[in-house]
N, C-alpha and C positions, 0 to 999 in steps of 0.2 A: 772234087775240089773242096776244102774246108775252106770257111771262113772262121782268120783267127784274130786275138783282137787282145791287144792288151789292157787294161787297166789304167786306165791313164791318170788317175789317182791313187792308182798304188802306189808303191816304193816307196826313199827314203823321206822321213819326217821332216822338218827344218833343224833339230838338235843335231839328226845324224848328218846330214848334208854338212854343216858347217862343222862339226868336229872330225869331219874326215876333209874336208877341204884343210881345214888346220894342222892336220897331219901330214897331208901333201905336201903344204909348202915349206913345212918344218922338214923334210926328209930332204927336198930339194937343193936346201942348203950345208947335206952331205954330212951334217952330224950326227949320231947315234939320236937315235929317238925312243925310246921306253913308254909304252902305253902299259898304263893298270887295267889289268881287266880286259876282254874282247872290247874292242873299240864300238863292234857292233854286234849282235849275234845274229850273223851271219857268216858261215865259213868260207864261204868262198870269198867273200868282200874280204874275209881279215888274210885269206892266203893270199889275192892280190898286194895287200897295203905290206905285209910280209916279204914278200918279191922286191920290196920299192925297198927295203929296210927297216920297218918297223918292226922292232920286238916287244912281242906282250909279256908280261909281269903278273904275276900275284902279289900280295899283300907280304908274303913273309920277304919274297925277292927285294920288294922296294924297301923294306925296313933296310935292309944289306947294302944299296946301293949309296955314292955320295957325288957329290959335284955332277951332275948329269941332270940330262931332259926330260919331263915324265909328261906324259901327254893324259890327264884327265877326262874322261870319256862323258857322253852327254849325260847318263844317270847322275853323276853326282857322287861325293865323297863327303864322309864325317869328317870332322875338325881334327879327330888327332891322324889324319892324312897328310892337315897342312900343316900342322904342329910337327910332324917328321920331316915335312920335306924344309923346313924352317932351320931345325936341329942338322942334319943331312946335308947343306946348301945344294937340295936339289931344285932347279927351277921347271918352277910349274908352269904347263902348259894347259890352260884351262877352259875345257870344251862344253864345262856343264851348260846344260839345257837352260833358255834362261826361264819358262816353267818350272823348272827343276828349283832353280834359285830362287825363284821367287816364293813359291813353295818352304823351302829350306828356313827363308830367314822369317816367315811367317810363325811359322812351328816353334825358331829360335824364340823369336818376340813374345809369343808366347808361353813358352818355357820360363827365360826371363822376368817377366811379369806376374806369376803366376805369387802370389804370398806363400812363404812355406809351410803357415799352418794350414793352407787350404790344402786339400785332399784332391785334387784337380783332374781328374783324368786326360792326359793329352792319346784319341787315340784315331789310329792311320788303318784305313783301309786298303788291303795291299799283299804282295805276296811276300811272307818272310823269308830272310834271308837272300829275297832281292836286291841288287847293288843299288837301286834308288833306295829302297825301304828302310837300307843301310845306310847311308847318309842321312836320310829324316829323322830315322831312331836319334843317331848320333848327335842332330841337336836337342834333345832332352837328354843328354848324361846316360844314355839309354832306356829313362823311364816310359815314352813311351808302351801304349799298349797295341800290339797289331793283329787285323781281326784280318783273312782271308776269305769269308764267307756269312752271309746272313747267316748261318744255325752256329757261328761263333759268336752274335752278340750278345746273347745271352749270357756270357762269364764278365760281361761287366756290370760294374757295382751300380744297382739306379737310382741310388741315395747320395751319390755323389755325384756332382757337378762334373758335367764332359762335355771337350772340343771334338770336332770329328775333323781331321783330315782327308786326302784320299791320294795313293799314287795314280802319277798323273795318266798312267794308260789304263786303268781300270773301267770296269763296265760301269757306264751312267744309270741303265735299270738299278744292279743290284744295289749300287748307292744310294739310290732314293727309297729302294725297299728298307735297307739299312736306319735310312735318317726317319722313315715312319715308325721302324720298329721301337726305336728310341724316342721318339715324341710320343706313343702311347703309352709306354711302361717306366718314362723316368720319372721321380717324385717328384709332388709340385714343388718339395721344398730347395730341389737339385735345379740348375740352370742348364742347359743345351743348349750349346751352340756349332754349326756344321759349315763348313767350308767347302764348295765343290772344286776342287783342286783338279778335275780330269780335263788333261787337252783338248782343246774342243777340235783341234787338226786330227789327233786321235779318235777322239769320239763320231766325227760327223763321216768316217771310214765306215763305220755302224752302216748305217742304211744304203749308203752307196755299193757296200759290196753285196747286202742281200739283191738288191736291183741288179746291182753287174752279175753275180752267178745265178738270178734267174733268166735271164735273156738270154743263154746259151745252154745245149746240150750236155757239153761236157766240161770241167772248170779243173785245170791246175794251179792251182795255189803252192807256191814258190817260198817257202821260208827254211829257216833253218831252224834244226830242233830247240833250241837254248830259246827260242823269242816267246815272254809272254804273250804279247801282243800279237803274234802269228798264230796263238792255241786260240786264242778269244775268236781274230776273224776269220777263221779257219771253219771256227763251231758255228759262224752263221750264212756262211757258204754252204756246210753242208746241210744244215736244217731248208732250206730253200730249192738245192739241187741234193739230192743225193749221193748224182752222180760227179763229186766234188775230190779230188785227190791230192792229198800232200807232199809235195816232191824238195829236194832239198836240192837238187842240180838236174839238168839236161839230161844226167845219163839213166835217171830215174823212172823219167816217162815211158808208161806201158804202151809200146808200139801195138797192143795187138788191141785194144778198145777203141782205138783213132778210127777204124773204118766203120763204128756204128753212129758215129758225133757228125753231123755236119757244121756246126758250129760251136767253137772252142776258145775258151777265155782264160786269159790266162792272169792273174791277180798276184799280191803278195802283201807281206808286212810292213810295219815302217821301217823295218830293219831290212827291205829286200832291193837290192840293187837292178837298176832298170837293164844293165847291160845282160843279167841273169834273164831274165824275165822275157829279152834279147834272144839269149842262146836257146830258148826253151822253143820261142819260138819257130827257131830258124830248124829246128831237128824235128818237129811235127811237120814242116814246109819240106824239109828232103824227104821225108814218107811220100810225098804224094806222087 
């Protein structure tokens, strides 16, 4: 008989929770609903919301579309997103995170603000080409400089004045490794200044999940391929357990290691739906 246990701190974040409840009710009232972008990454969550009627979009799609619904997902959009759906009279449906926003118009203000003889570096730690990192860019007119790693600071200028950002689910370690490396090597004659921009709902998953996948045997971790944030707690599940496994659905789970685990945990991303996490469970319970 195992003992199994879900995470009762996993799952969806407060962004995603509320931009899929807004999706819900929006679909409820039977009109076409158009989401930018996976609402979540997770695919099983977007082939349910999918079933319900939501159809996801790209960027080129929504340039096309006009008088319609678009549901803006918790990451966030650049300005000429809503500068199209303005032109378009597409009405927006707007899910961003309010992290995410607060974030955004900080960045703006500073952009704004910055004098144009000044040389300013505005720059965001973060994965490029991320759809938050892509809305942040987009409040600096894309100047913006984004750095995905400590052994990238080093291509910025340290003679000139820099702000640091950070998207909001990035690792709080490497950040502050970040914000050291730049207070030893900027000039005195340069100013720095750092913003810790990371969700503390995000970040404080950190230590909870190392604790949750030590107390058990065996640990499936439930996310879907596309989640930053399921790469991040995925790598400290397994630094603690080993024997720690990535699974993307129910049908994934290796029946044939269940009978050396007597005690199995089972975790996920903030992108990871409790009802998932649910079915994972209930297929390790008909093994037994």
């Amino acid at each position: 008989m195992h003992h199994i246990e879900i995470d009762k701190d996993s799952g969806f974040c407060f962004g995603v929770t509320t931009a899929i409840s807004k999706a819900e009710e929006e679909l409820a009232k039977g009109a076409p609903l158009y989401c930018l972008g996976d609402i979540v990454h997770n695919g099983q969550e977007c082939e349910r919301l999918k079933e319900m009627g939501l159809i996801t979009i790209n960027h080129e799609e929504f340039a096309r579309l006009k008088n319609v619904k678009v549901l803006l997902r918790a990451h966030g959009e650049p300005p000429e997103t809503y500068e199209l759906a303005r032109k378009n009279h597409i009405e927006i449906i707007d899910a961003t995170c309010p992290v995410v926003l607060r974030l955004q118009k900080r960045i703006k203000q500073e952009y704004d603000t910055t004098p144009h003889d000044k040389d300013r570096q505005i720059v965001i730690y973060g994965k490029n080409g991320h759809a938050e990192v892509l809305g942040l860019v987009g409040q600096t007119e894309g100047k913006a400089i984004v750095i995905e790693k400590l052994e990238e600071v080093s291509k910025l200028d340290m003679n000139k004045d820099i702000r640091l950002y950070s998207q909001t689910t990035k690792s709080l370690d490497e950040f502050r490794q970040i914000v050291s490396y730049i207070e030893e090597h900027i000039s005195p004659e340069a100013s720095f200044q750092y913003f810790d921009t990371i969700c503390r709902q995000v970040a404080n998953r950190m230590p909870h999940i190392r604790e949750f996948a030590a107390s058990h045997d065996l640990i499936f971790f439930v996310c879907g391929h596309k989640s930053s944030n399921g790469k991040i707690l995925f790598q400290e599940c397994k630094k603690v357990n080993p024997n720690s496994y990535q699974i993307d659905k129910p049908e994934e789970i290796d029946k044939s290691i269940l009978s050396r685990a007597h005690s199995i945990g089972i975790c996920g991303a903030t992108s990871t739906p409790k009802w998932l996490m649910e079915a994972c469970k209930k297929v390790i319970m008909n093994e037994e």
